[in-house]
N, C-alpha and C positions, 0 to 999 in steps of 0.2 A: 957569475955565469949568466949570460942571457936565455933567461927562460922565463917568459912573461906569464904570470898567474892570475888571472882575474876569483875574487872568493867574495860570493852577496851572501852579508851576514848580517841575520837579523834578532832583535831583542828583546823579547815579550815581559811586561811588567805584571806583577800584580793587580787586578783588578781593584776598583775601589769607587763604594756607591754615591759618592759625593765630587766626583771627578767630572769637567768640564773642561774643553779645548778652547781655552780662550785667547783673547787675544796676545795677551802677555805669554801666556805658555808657546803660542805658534813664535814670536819672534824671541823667544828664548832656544828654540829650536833653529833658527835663524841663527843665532849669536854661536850656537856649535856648529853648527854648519860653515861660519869663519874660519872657524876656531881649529876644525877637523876636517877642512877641504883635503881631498884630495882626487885624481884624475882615473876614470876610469876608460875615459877612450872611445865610450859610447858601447863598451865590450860587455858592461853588469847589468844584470836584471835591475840593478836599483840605480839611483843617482852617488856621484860622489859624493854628496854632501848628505847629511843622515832628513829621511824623513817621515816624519809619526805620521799614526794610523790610530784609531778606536776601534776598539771591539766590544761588541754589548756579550756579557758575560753574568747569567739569571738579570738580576735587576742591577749589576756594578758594571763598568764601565773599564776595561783593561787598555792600555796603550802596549804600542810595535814601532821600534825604528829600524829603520832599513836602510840598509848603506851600501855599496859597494867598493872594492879597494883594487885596484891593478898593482901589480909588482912586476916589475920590470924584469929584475935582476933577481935570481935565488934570494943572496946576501938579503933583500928589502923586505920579506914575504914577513918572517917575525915582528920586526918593528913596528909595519902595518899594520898587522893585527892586533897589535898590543895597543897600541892608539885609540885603535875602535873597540877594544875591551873597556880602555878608560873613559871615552868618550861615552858608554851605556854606562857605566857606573854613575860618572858625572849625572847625568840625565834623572837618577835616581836620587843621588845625595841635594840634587838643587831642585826638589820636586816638580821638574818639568813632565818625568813620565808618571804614571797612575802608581804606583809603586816600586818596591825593590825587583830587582830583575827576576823573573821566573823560570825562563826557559830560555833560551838559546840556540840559532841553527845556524850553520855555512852551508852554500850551496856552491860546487863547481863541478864540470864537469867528470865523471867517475871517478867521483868521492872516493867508491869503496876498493876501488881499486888501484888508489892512491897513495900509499902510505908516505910517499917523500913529500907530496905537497898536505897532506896533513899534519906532519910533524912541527910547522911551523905554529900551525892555531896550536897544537897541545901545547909548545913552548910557551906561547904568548896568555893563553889561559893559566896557568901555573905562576907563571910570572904575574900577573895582574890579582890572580883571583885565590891565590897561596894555597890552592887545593888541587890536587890530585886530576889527571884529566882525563876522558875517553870520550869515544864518539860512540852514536848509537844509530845503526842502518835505520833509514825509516823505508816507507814500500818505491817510494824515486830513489833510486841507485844513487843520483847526481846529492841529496842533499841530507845530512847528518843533523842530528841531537849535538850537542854539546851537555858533558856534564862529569859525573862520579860514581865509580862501582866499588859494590861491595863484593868483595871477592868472597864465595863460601869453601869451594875447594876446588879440585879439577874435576872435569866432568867424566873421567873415567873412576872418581871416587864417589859421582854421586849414583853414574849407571850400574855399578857393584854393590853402593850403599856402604861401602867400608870407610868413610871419612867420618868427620867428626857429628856434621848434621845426618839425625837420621831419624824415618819417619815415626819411627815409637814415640818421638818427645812430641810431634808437633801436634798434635790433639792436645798436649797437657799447655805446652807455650798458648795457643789459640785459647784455653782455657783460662788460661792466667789473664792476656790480652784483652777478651770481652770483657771479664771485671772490669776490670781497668775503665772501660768502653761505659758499664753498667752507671760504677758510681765515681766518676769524675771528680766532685767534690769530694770524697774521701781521700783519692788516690792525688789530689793533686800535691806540688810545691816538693813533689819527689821523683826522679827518672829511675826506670825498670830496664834491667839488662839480662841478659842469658848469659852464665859462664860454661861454653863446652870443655867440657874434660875425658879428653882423648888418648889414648896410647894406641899405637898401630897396633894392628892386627887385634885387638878387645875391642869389647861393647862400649859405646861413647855413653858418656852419662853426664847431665846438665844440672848446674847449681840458678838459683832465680836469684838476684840481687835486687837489691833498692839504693839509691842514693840521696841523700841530702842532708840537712842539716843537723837532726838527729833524728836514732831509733823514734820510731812509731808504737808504740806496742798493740795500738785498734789497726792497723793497718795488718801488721804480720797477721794479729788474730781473724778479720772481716776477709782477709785471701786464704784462709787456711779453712777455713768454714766454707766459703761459697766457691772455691777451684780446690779445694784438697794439695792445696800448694803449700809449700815451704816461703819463705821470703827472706835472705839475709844481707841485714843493713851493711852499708857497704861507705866509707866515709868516700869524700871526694876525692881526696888528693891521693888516697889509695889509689883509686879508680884511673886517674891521671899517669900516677906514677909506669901501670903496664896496662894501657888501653888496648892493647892486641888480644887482650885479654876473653873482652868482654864484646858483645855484641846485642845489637835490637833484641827488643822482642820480634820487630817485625822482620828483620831481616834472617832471626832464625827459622820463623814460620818460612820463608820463603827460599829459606837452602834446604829443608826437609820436608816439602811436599812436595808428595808424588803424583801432584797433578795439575793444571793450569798450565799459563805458558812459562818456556825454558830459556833462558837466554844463556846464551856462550859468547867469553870474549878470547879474540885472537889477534895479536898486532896491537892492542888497546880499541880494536872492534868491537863492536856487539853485535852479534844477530839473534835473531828471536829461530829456536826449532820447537814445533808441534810437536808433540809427544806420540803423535803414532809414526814418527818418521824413524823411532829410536830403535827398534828392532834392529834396523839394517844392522846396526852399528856391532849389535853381536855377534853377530854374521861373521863377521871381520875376528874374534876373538875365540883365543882355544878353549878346551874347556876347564878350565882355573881362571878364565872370565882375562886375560891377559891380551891385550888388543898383541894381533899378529902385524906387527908392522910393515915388513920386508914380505910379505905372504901378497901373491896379488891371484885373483880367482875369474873365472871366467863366466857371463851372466848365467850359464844351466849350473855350475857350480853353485853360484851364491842362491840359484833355485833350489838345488837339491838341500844344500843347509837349512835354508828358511824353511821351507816342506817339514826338517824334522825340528829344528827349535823350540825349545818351552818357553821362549824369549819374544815369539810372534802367535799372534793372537790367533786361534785355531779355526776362524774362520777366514782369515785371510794367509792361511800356509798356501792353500796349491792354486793361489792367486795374481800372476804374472803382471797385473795392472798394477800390484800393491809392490811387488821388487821395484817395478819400473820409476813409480810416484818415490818412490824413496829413494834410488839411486839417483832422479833427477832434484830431489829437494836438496839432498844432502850435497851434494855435487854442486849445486848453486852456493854454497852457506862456507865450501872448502876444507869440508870434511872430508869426503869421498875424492879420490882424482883415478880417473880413465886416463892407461895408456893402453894405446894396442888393440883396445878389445877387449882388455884387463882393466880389471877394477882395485883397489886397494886404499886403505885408511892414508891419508896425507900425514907425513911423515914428520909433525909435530904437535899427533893427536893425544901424547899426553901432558903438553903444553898447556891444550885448550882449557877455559878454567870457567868454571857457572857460576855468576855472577849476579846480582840486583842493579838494576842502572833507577842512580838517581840524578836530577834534574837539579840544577844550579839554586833553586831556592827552595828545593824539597830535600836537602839532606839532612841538615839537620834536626830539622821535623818528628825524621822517624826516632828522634829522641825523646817524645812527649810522653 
């Protein structure tokens, strides 16, 4: 089909304090630029042809290539992008950029509201990069993150608190986690995980693992004394055997607090919501906390609920500025939709799912 796509995608490396643009690095960048021509018409923020950038980062030194790619035809849109996924890898394995790839962005016109000309990068990232894909809104509508979520549950299980992360533990996890932070050298040459142990409708309760090569027995003891935690050894290939299992430390802390910022993914989206926007959302639900879907309410309506709510903060009940901020936040983000005059929860709100976005060389990290 003719439908021409222009997509400027760019690929931040590692920083690294002993990194210099020389001249052999510039015409090695040259040499991909043969290698990975392709035409953009004069339509891309970048050139066809890929080309690096430094960034001083504390006292190291980070490279950026930039490229742009046209597709002509639907059919070409994956290929392309797969090209210029290998094309930054390359860049990294023949040490022309400052390190392994860090971060990741595409930029084309309304990104976010684009799901047919994204599916092409998510194909082409999975294929290249054999992990999992999603984008993540940044504050320009037109340009995305590229990377990887961790799903915690759906976010009408964390607004209820009935899923499996929940806030009682994350004092204890954050507790375990500082050790960890404290004494490095004790904890090292072993990975820490959270096992949630959940049955609907009961209290979730959480087991603390370690992994590695064997038991510890200073290790269980020095976490049982300074976090009052439990620790149990956990061999690897167990752990392998059902990884759905097990989860961060970090990433429990951050499906069980109830505070900082919230991201939700929809579509393979992400958008970031403020936690004072989340009232509305109850607004919307009866009272067994069950979003009303098909229910659509009229703005003195969703006045009069909020006014009585123990779900909105008591100084902002008979506060008309504070409906309005929140029917237009939420409304932006594709939770809320207005018809008519009427207001109502978008009819795949309990799809929606809360989620951690990580960055193309920050995933596995959070396994240290």
């Amino acid at each position: 089909m003719w439908r021409p796509q222009v997509y400027d995608l760019v690929a931040h490396y590692e920083p690294r304090s002993d990194f210099s643009l020389t001249h052999s690095i510039r015409a090695a960048v040259k040499e991909l630029g043969r290698d990975y021509r392709g035409s953009t018409l004069m339509t891309g923020a970048h050139a066809g042809t890929p080309v690096i950038h430094t960034d001083m980062r504390g006292i190291s030194i980070g490279t950026r290539l930039e490229i742009s790619r046209l597709a002509i035809r639907e059919k070409d849109r994956q290929p392309l992008v797969a090209e210029v996924f290998r094309m930054f890898q390359e860049a990294a394995e023949r040490g022309i950029a400052s390190g392994p790839i860090d971060r990741m962005t595409v930029k084309f016109p309304n990104a976010e509201r684009k799901p047919d000309a994204r599916q092409p990068i998510h194909d082409a990232y999975e294929e290249v990069f054999d992990s999992p894909c999603c984008f993540q809104r940044m504050q320009d509508p037109h340009t995305l993150r590229l990377g990887r979520a961790v799903v915690h549950q759906a976010l009408i299980h964390h607004l209820r608190e009935d899923g499996p992360y929940h806030s009682d533990h994350q004092p204890r996890v954050e507790r375990v986690h500082s050790e960890l932070g404290r004494r490095p050298g004790r904890y090292e040459g072993y990975q820490y995980f959270v096992e949630p142990i959940f049955t609907p409708g009961k209290y979730p309760e959480v087991v603390f693992h370690y992994s590695g090569d064997e038991p510890s027995r200073i290790i269980e003891v020095t976490m049982r004394q300074k976090s009052e935690e439990e620790l149990q050894f956990m061999k690897p290939e167990t752990m392998r055997t059902d990884p759905s299992r097990f989860v961060s430390l970090m990433d429990y802390d951050q499906g069980a607090r109830r505070f900082g910022r919230l991201w939700v993914m929809q579509e393979g989206l992400l958008r970031r919501l403020d936690r004072e926007w989340l009232p509305l959302i109850y607004l919307f639900m009866d009272d067994d906390l069950n979003p009303m879907l098909d229910v659509t309410f009229t703005w003195e309506e969703l006045y009069e609920r909020q006014r009585l709510s123990p779900y909105v903060p008591r100084t902002q009940r008979l506060s008309s500025t504070f409906l309005d901020i929140c029917i237009e936040r939420l409304s932006e983000r594709f939770l809320v939709l207005q018809e008519g005059g009427r207001f109502r929860l978008q009819s795949v709100f309990n799809d929606v799912q809360h989620v951690t976005f990580y960055e193309l060389g920050h995933y596995d990290k959070r396994l240290g």
